[in-house]
C-alpha positions in Angstrom: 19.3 -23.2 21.5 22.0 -25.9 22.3 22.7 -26.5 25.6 26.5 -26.1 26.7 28.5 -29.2 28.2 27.7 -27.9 31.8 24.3 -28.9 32.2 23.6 -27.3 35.2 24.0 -24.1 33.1 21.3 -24.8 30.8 18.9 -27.9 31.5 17.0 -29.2 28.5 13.9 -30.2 29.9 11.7 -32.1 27.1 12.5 -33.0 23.2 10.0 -34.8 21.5 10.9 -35.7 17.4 7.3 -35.3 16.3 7.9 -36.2 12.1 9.4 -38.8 10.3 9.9 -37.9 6.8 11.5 -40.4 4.1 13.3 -38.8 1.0 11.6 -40.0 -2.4 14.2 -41.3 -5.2 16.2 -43.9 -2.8 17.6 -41.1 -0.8 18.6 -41.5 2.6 15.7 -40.8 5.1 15.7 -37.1 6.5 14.1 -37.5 10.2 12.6 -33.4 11.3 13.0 -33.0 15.1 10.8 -30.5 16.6 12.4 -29.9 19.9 10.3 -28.1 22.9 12.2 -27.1 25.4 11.7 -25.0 28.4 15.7 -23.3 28.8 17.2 -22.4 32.5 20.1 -21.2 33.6 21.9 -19.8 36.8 19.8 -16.5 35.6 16.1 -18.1 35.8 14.2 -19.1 33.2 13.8 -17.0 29.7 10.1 -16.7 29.1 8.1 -14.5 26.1 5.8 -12.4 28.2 3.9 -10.5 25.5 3.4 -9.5 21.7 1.8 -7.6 19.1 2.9 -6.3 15.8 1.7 -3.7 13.0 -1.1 -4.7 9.7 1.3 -6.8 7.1 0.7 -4.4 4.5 1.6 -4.1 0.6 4.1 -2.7 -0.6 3.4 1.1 -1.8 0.3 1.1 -0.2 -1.0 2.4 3.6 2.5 2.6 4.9 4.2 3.7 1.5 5.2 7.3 4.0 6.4 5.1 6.5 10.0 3.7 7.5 11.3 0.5 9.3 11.4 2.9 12.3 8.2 4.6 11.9 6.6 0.6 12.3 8.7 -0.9 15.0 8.3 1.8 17.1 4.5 1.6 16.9 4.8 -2.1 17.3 7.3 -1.5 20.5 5.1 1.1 22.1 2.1 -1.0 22.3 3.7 -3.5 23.4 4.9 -1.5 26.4 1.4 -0.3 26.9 -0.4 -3.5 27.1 1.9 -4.9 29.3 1.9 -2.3 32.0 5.3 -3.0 31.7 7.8 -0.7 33.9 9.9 0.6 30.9 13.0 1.3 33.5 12.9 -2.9 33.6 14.0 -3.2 30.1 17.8 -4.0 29.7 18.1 -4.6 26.1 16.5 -3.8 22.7 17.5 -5.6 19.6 15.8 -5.6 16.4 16.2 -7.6 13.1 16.1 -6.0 9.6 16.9 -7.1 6.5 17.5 -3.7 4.7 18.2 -0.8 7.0 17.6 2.4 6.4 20.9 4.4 5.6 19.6 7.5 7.7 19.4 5.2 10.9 21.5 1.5 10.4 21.0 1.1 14.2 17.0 0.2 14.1 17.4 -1.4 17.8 18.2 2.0 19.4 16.3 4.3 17.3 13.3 2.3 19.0 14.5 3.4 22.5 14.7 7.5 21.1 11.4 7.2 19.2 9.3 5.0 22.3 10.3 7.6 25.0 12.3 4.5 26.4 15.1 4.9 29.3 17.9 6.5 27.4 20.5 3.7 29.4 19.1 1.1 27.3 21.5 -0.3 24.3 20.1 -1.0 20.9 21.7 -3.8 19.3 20.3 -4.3 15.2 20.5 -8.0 13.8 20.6 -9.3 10.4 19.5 -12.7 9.0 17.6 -12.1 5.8 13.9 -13.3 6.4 14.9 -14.4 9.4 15.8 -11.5 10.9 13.0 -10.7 13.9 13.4 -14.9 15.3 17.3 -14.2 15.2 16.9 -10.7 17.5 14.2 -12.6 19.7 17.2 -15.5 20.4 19.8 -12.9 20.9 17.4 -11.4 23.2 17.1 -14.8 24.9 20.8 -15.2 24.8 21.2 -12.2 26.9 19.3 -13.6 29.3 20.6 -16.6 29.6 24.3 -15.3 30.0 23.0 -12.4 32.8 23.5 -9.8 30.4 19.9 -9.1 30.7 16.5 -9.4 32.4 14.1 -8.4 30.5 14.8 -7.5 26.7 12.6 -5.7 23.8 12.6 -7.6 20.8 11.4 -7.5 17.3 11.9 -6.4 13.6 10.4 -4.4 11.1 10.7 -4.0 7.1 9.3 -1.7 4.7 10.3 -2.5 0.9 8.5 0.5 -0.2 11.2 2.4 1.3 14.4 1.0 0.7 17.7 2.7 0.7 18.5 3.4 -3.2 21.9 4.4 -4.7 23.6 5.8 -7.2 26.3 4.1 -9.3 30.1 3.9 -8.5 31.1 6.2 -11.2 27.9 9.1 -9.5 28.7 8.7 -6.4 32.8 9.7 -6.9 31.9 12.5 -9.2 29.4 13.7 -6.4 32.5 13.5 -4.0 34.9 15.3 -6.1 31.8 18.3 -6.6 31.3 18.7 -2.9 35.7 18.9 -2.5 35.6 21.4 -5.5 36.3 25.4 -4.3 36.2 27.1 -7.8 33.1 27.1 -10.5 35.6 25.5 -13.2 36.3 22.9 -10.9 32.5 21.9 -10.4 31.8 22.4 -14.1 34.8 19.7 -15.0 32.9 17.5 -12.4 30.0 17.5 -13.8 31.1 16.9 -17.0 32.4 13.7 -16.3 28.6 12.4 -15.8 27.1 10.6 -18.4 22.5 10.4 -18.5 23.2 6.8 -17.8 25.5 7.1 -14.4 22.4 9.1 -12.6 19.9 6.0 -12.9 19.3 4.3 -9.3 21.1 1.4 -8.1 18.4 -0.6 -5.6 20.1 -2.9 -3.2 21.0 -6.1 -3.7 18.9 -8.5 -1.4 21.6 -11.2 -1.9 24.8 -12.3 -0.6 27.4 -10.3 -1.9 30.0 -13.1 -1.9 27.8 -15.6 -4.3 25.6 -12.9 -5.7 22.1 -15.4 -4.5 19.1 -14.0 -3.3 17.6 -15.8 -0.5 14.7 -17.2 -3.5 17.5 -18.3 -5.5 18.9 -19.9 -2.6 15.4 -21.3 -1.4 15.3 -23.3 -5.2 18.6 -24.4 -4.7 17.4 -26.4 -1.4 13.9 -27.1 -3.0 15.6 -29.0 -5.6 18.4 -30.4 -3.0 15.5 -31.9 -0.7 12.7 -32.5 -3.9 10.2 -30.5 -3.0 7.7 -30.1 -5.0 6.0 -27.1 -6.9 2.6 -28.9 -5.5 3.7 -29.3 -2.4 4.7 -25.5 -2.1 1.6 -24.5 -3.9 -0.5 -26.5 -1.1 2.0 -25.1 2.1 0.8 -21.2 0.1 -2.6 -22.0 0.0 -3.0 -23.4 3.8 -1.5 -20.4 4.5 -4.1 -17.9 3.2 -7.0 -20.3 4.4 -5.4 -19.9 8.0 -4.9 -16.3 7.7 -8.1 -15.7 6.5 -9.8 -17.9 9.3 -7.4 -16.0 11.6 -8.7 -12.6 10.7 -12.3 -13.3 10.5 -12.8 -14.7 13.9 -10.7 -12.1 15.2 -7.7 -13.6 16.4 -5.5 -11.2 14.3 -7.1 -8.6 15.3 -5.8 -9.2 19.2 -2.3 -8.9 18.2 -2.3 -6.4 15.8 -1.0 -2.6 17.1 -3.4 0.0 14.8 -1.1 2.2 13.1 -2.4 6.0 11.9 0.1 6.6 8.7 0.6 10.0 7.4 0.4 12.6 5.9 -3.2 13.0 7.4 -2.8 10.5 10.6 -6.5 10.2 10.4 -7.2 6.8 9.2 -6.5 3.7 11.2 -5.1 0.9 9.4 -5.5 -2.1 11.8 -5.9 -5.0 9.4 -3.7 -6.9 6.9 -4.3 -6.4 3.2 -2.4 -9.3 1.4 -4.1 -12.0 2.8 -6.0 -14.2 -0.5 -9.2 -15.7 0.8 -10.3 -16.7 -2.7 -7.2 -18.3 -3.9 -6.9 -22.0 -4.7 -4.4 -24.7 -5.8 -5.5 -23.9 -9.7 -4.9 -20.1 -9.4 -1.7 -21.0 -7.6 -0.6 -23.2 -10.3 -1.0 -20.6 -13.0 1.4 -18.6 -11.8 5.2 -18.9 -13.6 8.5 -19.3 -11.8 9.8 -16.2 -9.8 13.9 -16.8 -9.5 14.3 -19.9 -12.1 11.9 -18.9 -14.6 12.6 -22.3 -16.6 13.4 -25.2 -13.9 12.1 -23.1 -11.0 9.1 -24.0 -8.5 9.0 -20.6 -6.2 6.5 -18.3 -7.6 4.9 -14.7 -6.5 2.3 -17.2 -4.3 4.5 -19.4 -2.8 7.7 -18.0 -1.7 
């Protein structure tokens, strides 16, 4: 967070610039701050008590029957639980998404109903493409930090099995003018203005709708911007499983993992992620072809 001009508001305790990093091709040098900061204000100091989450799961697989509500709410309750937490402390819950469920766009307060949280508490739902949980975690510090709030519940959630799907323009106006129709005639000559290929399904757009990218067309763009390298992305993947790998066999995800029990039998735990490649390597990584730019491109299926 930046500090405002009145220090005394916020004071920036530390900041260290921990990398160095020099452009290739005789372009100017890019210097990477990592800041750590511990943040104060006339409120106290905003601290992250606690946290846990659900399995990272594939898509259509042990949580294909769940939503984006079903899995922050099992992530929020245990979180309550494990802190001993007085829920009748919690001021705020806010919760990022990237695609929200139609039947429930407020994810932050559907939490609070589905937890058996204080029904006082406001939901607030944030979106910032992948980004999405860090952004409601600094809007949860933000609250804080202006005395909006003391303690706040934050998080996110996404299931891609179960995204929202549409029908076309030309459907969903003939579907209107069916359901205003009051004589058979009427709902005949609606009908009839459907065509086989207005009924297919429209899935959403994970893109900005003003420059029609996605956020891996996007990513290319700046992997090309800043030359980063295919190798150097295949090596960042690859690090990545070896760590989660380590991670789960010594048993440090399994501390932070909430066990979830998905239907329809609510029988089976499921209590460990199943996407994480412990075999993989740079030469299986390399194999694979461009996802977004499928002739210049360097994101693939095992690096983005």
């Amino acid at each position: 967070m930046r500090p405002p001009n009145d220090a005394s508001a916020l004071e920036e305790v530390t900041e260290r610039a921990d990398t160095v990093w020099t452009r290739p091709s005789g372009k100017p040098p890019r210097v990477h701050v990592t800041a750590r900061r511990e943040l104060k204000g006339p409120h106290g100091r905003v601290a992250i008590i606690d946290g846990c989450r659900t399995p990272f799961i594939k898509s259509g697989t042990d949580f294909r029957d769940m939503d984006v509500i079903d899995l922050a709410s099992i992530a929020a309750a245990e979180l309550v639980a494990r802190t001993a937490i007085d829920p009748e402390l919690i001021d705020l819950s806010v919760f990022g998404v990237v695609v929200p469920a139609l039947h429930a766009p407020n994810l932050g307060r559907e939490v609070v109903f589905r937890t058996s949280l204080p029904m006082r508490i406001p939901g607030v739902t944030v979106n910032l493409a992948c980004a999405s949980s860090t952004r409601a975690m600094t809007f949860g510090a933000g609250s804080i930090l202006t005395g909006e709030a003391d303690v706040v519940l934050a998080g996110g959630a996404e299931s891609l099995t179960n995204v929202p799907i549409q029908f076309s323009r030309k459907a969903a106006r003939t579907f209107m003018e069916l359901n205003r129709a009051k004589t058979l005639p009427q709902r005949v000559g609606a009908l009839g203005k459907l065509r086989p290929t207005d009924l297919a399904p429209v899935a959403p757009a994970i893109a900005e709708y003003t420059t029609g990218l996605s956020m891996g067309e996007s990513a290319e763009k700046m992997a090309k911007e800043n030359d980063i390298s295919r190798r150097a992305q295949d090596e960042i993947a690859l690090l990545s499983h070896q760590r989660a790998a380590a991670a789960t066999e010594d048993g440090r995800f399994a501390r932070q993992i909430a066990p979830a029990f998905p239907p329809p039998g609510y029988d089976k735990a499921v209590a460990a992620d199943n996407g994480v490649r412990a075999d993989t390597s740079m030469e299986a990584l390399a194999k694979l072809k461009p996802v977004f730019d499928k002739r210049y491109g360097t994101l693939t299926a095992g690096n983005s």
